[in-house]
VOGU-3710 file (C-alpha; in Angstrom, 3 decimals, decimal comma):
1> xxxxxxxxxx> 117,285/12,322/68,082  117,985/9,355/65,530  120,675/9,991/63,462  120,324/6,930/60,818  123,952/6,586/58,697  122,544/3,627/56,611  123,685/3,976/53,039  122,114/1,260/51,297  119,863/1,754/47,999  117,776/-0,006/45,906
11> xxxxxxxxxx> 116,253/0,905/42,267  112,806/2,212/41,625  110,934/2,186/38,403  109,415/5,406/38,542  107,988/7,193/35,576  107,233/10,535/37,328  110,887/10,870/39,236  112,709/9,872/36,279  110,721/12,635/34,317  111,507/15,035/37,208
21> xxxxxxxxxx> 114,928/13,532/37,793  115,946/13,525/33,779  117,262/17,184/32,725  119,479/17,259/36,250  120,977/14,529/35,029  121,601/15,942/32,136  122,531/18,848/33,616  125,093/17,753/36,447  126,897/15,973/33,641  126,231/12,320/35,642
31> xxxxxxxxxx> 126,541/11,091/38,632  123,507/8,764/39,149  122,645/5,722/38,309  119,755/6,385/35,731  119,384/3,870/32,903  117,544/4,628/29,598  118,010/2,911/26,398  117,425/3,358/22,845  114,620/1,896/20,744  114,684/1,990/16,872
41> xxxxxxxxxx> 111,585/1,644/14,541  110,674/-1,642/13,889  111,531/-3,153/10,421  108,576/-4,131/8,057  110,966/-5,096/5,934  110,865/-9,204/4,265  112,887/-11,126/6,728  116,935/-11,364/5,368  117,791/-14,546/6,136  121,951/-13,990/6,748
51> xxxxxxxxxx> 120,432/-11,625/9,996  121,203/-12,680/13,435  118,235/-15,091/14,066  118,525/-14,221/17,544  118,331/-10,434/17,685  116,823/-9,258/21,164  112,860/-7,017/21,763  113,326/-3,617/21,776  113,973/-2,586/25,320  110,627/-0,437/26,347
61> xxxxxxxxxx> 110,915/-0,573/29,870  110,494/3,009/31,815  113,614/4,757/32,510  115,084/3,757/35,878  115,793/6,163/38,883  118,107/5,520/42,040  116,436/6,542/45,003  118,071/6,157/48,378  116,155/3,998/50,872  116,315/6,848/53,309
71> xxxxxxxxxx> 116,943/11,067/53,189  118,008/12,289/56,621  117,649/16,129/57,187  119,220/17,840/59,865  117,246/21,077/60,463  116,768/24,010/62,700  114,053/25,653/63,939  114,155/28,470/62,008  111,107/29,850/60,685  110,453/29,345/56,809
81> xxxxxxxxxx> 110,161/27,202/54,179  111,860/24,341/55,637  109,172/24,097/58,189  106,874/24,129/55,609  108,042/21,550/54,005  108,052/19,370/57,163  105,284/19,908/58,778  102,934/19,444/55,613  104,848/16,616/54,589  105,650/17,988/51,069
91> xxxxxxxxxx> 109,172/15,614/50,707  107,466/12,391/51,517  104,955/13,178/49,810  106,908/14,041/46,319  109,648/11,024/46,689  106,831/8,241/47,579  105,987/6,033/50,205  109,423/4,016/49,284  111,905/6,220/50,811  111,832/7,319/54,083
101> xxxxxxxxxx> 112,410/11,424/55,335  114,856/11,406/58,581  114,327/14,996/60,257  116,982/15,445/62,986  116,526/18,321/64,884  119,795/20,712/65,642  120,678/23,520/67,473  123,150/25,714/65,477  124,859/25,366/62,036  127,857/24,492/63,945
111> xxxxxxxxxx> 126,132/21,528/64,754  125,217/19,934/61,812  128,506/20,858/60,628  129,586/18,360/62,532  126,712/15,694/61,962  127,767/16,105/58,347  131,301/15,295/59,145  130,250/11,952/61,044  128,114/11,037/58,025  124,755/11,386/59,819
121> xxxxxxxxxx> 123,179/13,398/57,497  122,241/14,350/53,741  120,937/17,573/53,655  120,994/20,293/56,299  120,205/23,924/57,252  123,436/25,922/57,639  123,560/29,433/58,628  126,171/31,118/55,416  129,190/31,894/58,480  129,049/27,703/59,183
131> xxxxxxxxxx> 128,617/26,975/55,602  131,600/29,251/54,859  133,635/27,925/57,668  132,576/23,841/56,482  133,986/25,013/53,010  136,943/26,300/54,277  137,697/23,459/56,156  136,966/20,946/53,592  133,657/19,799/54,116  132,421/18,028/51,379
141> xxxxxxxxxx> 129,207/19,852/50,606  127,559/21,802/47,974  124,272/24,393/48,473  121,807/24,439/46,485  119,041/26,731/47,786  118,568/29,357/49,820  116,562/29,369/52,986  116,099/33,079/53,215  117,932/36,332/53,978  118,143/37,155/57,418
151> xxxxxxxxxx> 116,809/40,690/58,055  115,197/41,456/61,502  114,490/37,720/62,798  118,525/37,762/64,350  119,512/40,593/66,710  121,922/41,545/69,372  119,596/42,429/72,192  120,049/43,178/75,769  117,919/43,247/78,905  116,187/46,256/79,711
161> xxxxxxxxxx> 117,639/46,807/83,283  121,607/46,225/81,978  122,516/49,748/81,563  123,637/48,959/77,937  121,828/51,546/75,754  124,798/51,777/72,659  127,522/49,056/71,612  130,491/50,993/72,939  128,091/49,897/76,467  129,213/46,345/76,138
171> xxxxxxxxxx> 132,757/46,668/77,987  132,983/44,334/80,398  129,282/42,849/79,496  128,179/39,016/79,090  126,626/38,557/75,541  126,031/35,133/74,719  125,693/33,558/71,485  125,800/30,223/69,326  129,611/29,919/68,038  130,262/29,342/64,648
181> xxxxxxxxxx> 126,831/30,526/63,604  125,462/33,429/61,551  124,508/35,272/64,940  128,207/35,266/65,951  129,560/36,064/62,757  127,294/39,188/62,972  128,374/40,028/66,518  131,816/40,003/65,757  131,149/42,140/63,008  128,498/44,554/64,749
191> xxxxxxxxxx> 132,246/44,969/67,541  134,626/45,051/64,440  131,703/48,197/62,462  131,969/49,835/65,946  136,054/49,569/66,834  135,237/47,891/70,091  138,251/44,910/70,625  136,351/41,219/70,873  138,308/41,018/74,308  136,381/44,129/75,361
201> xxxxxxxxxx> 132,791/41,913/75,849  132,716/38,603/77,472  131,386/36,518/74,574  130,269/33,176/76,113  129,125/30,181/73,779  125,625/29,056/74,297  122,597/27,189/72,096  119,447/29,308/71,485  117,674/27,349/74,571  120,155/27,877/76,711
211> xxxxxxxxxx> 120,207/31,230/75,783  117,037/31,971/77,022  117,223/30,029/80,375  120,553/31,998/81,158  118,556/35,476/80,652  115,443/34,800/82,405  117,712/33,471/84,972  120,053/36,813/85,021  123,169/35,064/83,965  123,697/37,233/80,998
221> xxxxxxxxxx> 123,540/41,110/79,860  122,397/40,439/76,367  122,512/37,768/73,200  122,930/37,633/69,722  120,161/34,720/68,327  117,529/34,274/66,012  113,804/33,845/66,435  112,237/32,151/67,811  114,330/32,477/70,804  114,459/36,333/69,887
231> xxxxxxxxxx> 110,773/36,879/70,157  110,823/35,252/73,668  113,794/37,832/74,708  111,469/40,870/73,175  109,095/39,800/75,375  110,658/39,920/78,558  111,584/43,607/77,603  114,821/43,356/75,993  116,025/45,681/74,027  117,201/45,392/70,084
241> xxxxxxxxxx> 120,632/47,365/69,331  121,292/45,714/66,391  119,717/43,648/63,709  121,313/41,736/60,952  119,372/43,590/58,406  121,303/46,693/59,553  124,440/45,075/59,061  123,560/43,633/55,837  123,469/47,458/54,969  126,449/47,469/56,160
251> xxxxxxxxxx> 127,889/44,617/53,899  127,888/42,002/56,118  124,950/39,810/54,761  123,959/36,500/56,020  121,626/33,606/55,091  120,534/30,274/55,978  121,407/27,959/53,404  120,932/24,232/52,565  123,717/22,317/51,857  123,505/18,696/50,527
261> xxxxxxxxxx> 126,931/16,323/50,677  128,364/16,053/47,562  128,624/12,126/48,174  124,284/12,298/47,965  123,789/14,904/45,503  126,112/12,603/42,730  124,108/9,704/43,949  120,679/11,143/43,968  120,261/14,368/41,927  116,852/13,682/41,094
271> xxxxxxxxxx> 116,126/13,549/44,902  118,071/17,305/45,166  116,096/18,612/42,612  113,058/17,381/44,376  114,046/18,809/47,307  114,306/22,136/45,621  111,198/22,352/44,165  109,155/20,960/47,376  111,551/24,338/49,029  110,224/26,230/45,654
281> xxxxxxxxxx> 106,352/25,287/46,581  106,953/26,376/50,054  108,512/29,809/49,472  105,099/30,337/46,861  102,894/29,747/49,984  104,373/31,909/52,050  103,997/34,741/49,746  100,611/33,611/48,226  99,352/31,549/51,711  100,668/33,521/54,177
291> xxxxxxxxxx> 97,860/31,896/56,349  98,674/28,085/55,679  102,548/28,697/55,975  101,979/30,638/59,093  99,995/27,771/61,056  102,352/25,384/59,857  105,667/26,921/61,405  103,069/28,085/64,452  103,301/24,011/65,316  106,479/23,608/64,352
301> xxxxxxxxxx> 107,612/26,442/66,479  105,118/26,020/69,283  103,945/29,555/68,514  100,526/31,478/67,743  100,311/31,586/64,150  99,943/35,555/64,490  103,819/35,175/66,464  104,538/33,305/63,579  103,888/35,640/61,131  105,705/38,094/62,875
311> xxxxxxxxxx> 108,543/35,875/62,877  108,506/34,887/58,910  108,403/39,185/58,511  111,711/39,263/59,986  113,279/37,102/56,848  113,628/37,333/52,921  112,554/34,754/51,191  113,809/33,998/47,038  111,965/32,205/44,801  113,720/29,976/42,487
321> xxxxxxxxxx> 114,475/32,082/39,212  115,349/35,002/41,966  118,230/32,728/43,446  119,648/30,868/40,515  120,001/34,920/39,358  123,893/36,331/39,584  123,444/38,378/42,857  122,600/35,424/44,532  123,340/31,509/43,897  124,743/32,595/40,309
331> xxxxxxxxxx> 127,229/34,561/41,905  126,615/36,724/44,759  126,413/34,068/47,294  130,074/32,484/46,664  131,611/36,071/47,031  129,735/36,526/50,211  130,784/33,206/51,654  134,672/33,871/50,707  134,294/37,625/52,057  132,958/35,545/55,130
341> xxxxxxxxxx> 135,912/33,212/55,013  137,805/36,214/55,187  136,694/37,870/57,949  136,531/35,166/60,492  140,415/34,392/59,656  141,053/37,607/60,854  139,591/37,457/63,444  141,104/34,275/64,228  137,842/32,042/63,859  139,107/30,025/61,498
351> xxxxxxxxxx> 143,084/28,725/60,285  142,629/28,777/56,411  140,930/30,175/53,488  140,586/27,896/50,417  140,943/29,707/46,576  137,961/32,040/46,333  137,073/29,543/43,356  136,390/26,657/46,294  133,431/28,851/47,109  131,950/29,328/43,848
361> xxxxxxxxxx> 132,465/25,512/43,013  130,060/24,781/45,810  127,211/27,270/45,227  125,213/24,892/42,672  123,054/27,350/40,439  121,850/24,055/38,335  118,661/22,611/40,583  117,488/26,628/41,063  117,533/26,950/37,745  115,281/23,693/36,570
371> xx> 112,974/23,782/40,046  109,450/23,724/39,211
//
């Protein structure tokens, strides 16, 4: 995995970005490094001879954009638009042969977390528990799109053979799970629903890989984790007591999100709001090409596209005007990521919880709103 953290940048006459790139701008009050100037008519006037005899063209150039020399995503493989927009090549395609598209593959939200912190990456995919914990710890980020809702695509699921056929069964029981990410969150919150004590269940820390390896191998009872990695447990006859679409009944809704630094979205908002819209395009085809977006996560995953189907059922996925709307990046989202905050204080997950206006400051409604 090449993690690139070179920040250099050059300019780019571009008509078509800085016509994408202009209203953001506009909109995000600055922040880049656009340049456009001012022409007046031209005077068909008789000369005046006490003018300036030196007065300079009319400046007609195109507008000017800042594009970075490279974007570096770190993603997950989580089935969706993301993957989508990777595998088809929708990014590079829409920012030009200039700039080159880093994709960094991660683990858990947890983990690019940290890759954010050490300046490796731009833009990442963030589970909302991570992205709530990064804000409360004063990572300097901002999210600006949605991934999806998870529904039935994260679980808690145990073997078949384990004996563990309700949650007050987990006493005593090894259920692994990716700390600090949505799947853990929901865990602690499937024990908290249920009154069973976190010290009741031996909750071991493990990636979604090594997830699998330890329960093929008998090392564990059960897991909390997200497809793929879920499908493959199904499959070897696990059992699903819980999804995260039953919790979110329960009030305890999570998301993937993508966060951008705040460092590169002042830089580069054109670029953000290009990233947007290429999301935008992807979420259309999976509700309009269910076929295309299927085969493309199929490779991306290593999965039929049929499994991968399957896979994209498990999750919601928003279209633009549905997330910039007030129960989601216009509002709803910043409550759920303090109410998150919250909750993994008490349970002693995290030390601090910033002013419930920290959260709302970095739910960005504006690239949502203008995405084509």
């Amino acid at each position: 995995m090449k993690l690139n953290s070179r920040k250099s940048r050059r300019r780019l006459a571009s008509v078509g970005i800085a016509l994408l790139a202009g209203a953001t701008f506009a909109a995000c009050g600055g922040g880049g490094s656009s340049s456009t100037s001012e022409t007046a008519a031209p005077d068909t006037a008789a000369p005046d001879t006490a003018a300036p005899t030196d007065t300079a063209a009319p400046d007609t150039a195109a507008p000017t954009v800042e594009l970075p020399e490279t974007v570096r995503i770190g993603y997950q493989n989580v089935p969706g638009g993301l993957l989508v927009v990777k595998n088809q090549k929708l990014l590079e395609t829409a920012l030009g042969e200039n700039v080159k598209v880093e994709w960094s593959l991660f683990d858990s939200g947890g983990s690019v977390n940290e890759a954010v912190v050490a300046g490796a990456v731009d833009f990442g995919l963030v589970g909302s528990s991570p992205t709530s914990r990064g804000i409360s710890t004063g990572i300097e980020y901002q999210v600006p799109w949605i991934f999806d809702v998870i529904g039935e695509a994260e679980a808690l699921i145990v073997k078949g053979d384990s004996g563990i056929k309700s949650l007050a069964d987990l006493k005593g029981k090894t259920i692994a799970t990716p700390f600090a990410s949505t799947a853990h969150f929901s865990l602690l919150a499937a024990l908290d629903d249920a009154g069973i004590p976190e010290a009741d269940v031996k909750i071991i820390d493990s990636e979604p890989d090594a997830i699998t390896a330890a329960w093929l191998q008998g090392d564990i009872d059960g897991a909390y984790v997200w497809d793929p990695n879920l499908s493959k447990l199904k499959a070897d006859g696990g059992t699903v007591l819980i999804t995260s679409k039953q919790l979110s009944e329960k009030g305890k809704t999570t998301y993937d999100l993508a966060i951008v630094t705040n460092d590169f979205a002042s830089k580069y908002p054109g670029v953000v709001q290009t990233f947007v819209d290429v999301n935008n395009a992807a979420v259309q085809q999976i509700k309009n090409e269910l076929d295309k977006a299927a085969a493309s996560n199929g490779i991306e995953l290593n999965v039929t596209p049929e499994e991968a189907k399957t896979q994209l059922a498990g999750l919601v996925f928003l279209d633009a005007q549905t997330q910039a709307g007030p129960d989601f990046l216009g509002g709803g989202l910043a409550k759920n990521l303090y109410a998150a905050a919250e909750f993994n204080k008490a349970q002693g997950k995290i030390d601090t919880v910033q002013a419930e206006d920290a959260y709302a400051t970095a739910v960005v409604t504006t690239f949502a709103a203008a995405a084509k």
